[in-house]
N, C-alpha and C positions, 0 to 999 in steps of 0.2 A: 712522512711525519710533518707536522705543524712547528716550523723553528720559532720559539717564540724568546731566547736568550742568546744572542752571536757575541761569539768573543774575539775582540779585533787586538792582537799580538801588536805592539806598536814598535819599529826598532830605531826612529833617528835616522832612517834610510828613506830612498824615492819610492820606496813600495810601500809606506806610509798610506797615502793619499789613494790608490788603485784599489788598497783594501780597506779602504775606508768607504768608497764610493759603490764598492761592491754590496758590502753590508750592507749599506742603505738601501739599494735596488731589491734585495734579499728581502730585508725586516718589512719594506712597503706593502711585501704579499701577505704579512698577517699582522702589522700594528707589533713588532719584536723591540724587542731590547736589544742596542748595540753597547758592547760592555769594551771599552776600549783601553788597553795598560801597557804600560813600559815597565820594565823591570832594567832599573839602575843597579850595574854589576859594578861587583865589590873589587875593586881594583889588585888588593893583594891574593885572588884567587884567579888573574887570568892573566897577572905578569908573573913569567919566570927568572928565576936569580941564574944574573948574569954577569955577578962578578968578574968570574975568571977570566973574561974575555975585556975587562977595562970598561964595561958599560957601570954606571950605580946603581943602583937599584932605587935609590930613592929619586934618580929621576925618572927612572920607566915607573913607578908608580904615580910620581905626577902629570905625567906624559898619559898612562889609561886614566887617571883619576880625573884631570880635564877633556880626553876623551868622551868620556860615560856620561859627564854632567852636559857635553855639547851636544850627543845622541839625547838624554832627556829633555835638552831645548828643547831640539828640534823636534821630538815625537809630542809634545806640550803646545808646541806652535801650529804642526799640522793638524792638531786635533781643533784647536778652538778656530782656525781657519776654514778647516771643513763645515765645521758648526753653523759658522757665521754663514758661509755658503751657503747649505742646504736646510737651515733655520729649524734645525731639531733640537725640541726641546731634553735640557739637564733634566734626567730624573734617579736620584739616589734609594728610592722605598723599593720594594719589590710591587707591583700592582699592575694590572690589565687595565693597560690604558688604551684608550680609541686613536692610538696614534703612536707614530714609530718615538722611541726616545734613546738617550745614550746618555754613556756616565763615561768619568774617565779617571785614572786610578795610576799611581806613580807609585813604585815602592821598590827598595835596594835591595837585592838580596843575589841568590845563586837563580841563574836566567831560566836554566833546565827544571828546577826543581820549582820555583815559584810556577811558572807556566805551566807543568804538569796538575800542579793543584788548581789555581784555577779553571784549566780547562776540564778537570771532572765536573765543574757544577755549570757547562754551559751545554745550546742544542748542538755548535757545530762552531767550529775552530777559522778564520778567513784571514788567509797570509797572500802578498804577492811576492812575486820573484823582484827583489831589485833587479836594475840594471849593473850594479859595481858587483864586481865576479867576486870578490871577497864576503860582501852582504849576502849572496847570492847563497853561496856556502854555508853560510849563519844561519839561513832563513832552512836550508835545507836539513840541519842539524837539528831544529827546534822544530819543523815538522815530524820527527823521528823523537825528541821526548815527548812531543804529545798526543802520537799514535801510540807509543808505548805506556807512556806514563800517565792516561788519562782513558786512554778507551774512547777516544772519541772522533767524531771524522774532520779532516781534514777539506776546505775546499781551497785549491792552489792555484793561483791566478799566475800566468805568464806577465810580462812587462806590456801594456798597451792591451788589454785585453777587451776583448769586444762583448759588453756585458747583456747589448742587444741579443744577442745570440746567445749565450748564457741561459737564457731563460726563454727565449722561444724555441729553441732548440734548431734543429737534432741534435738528440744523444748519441752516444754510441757507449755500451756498457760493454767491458773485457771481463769474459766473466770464463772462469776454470773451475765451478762449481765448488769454491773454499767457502770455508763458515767466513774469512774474513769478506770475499767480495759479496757475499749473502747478505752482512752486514752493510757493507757498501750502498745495494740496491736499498736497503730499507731507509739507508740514511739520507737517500738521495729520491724518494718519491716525491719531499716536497718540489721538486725543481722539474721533475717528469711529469706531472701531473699538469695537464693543460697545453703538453708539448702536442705538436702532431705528429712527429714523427719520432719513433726511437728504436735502434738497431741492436740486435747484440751479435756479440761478435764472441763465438768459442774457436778460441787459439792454441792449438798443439804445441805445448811446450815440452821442449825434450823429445824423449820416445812414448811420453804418456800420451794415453787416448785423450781427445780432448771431449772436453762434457759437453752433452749437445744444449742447447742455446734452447729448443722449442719450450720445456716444461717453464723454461723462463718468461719466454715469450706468454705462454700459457697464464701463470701466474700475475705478471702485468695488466696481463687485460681484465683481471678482477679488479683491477684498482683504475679502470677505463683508461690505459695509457695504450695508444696503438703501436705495439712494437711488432718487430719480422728481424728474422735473423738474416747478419748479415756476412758476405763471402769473406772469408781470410786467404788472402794472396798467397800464404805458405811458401814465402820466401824473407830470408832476413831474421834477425831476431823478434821476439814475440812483441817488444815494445814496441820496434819500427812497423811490423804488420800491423798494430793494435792504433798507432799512430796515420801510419795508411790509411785505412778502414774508416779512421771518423774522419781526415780530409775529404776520401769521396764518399763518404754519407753527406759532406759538408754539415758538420758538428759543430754544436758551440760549447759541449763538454763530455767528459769523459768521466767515467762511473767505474774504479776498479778498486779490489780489496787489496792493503796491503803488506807488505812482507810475508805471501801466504806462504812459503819456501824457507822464511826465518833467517832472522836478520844475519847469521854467520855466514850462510850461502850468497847473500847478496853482496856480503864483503866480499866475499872471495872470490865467487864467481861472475859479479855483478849481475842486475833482473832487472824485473820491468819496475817494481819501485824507485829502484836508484836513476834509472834512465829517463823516467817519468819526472821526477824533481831535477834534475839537473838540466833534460831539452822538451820536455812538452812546451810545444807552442800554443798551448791550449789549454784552459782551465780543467784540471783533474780534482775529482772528488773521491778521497783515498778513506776508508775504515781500516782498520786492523781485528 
């Protein structure tokens, strides 16, 4: 597909700036909208009362409450920094302009729920992983409301990600023949298209047959992408094979559906979606 609206999640963290720079490498390939927002959270809905233990509450609410306003600095600061950097113009109207543009949007509220709305009205969602294990955490919570609560795909950048490769590829798509990685591949032709190489990889999870790769492979090559299916080591969990697989294809991203197993399984018995957002060294692009 033709992305022509990215919405860049902004959180006050060092993953600011990685998915800021991504988008822009993104939007260059068709003249896109980079739509860029922080959501300033509401202090009395993410501090707990903790009287009983001698803390006050009214200063843990000033404690998140200058919190929040120094994560909105900071996501207000990298944005007009980046701006300045890469000299793309402010555009607030909706219109097909012959040139990348970005807007940038500040508003308080609940983080899960604002994010899920906006990201229904965008082509495609672009977070990095901070480096602070706590951001980390956050970053991976709000990809999960907005693969759930928006319908839309996700592309998740690791910390230092190499954006050259990104987009020249190899790919490596894990594909288990689910309507979500079906969605996956669709959302992810704009970035395969022009690759030269792209692998798929059908991984046996569990005791289930695993779906063969070829009609895929098949289907790509309508849209002139040259894929070939690729070997699964069928050793380790599916993630780490899946993981595998695109180091020696040497990939610069990965192409998988997710939660196709539902989100209670992955709590309980952890998958490749949770494994993916918490150690892919490598930019994954997830649908649900």
């Amino acid at each position: 597909m033709t992305y022509r609206h990215l919405l860049v999640p902004l959180f006050g963290y060092d993953g600011d700036r990685p998915s800021l720079d991504a988008a822009l490498a993104l939007a260059r390939r068709g003249n896109a909208h980079i739509a860029a927002l922080h959501i300033e959270t509401d202090p009395l809905e993410q501090t707990p009362l903790m009287v009983d233990i001698g803390v006050a509450v009214t200063e843990l609410v000033e404690a998140a409450t200058e919190h929040a306003r120094r994560r909105a600095r900071q996501a207000a600061e990298t944005f007009a920094e980046w701006r300045r950097d890469s000299k793309v113009p402010l555009e607030e109207v909706a219109a097909l302009h012959p040139h990348v543009s970005a807007s940038f949007r500040s508003e308080k509220g609940s983080e899960d729920e604002a994010l899920a709305r906006h990201a229904r009205f965008t082509d495609i969602v672009i977070l990095a992983r901070p480096s602070k294990d706590q951001a980390a955490d956050l970053v991976a919570i709000r990809v999960e409301d907005i693969l759930f609560g928006a319908g839309r795909p996700v592309l998740l950048l690791p910390p230092r990600a190499e954006l050259e490769r990104l987009f020249a590829g190899p790919a490596l798509i894990g594909w288990n023949g689910s309507v979500e990685a079906a969605r996956a591949v669709t959302a992810a032709l704009g970035f395969l298209r022009g690759m030269q190489k792209v692998r798929v990889l059908s991984a046996r999870e569990g005791r289930a047959d695993p779906h063969p790769a070829e009609p895929l492979v098949h289907y790509l090559g309508w849209h002139g992408i040259p894929a070939s299916v690729a070997e699964d080591a069928s050793e380790g969990k599916t993630a780490e094979r899946i993981l595998a697989a695109a180091h020696a294809a040497k990939a610069g991203l990965i192409v998988l559906g997710a939660y196709s197993h539902g989100r209670l399984r992955q709590l309980v018995l952890g998958g490749v979606t949770s494994h993916m957002l918490e150690q892919s060294d490598l930019p994954v692009l997830m649908a649900h």
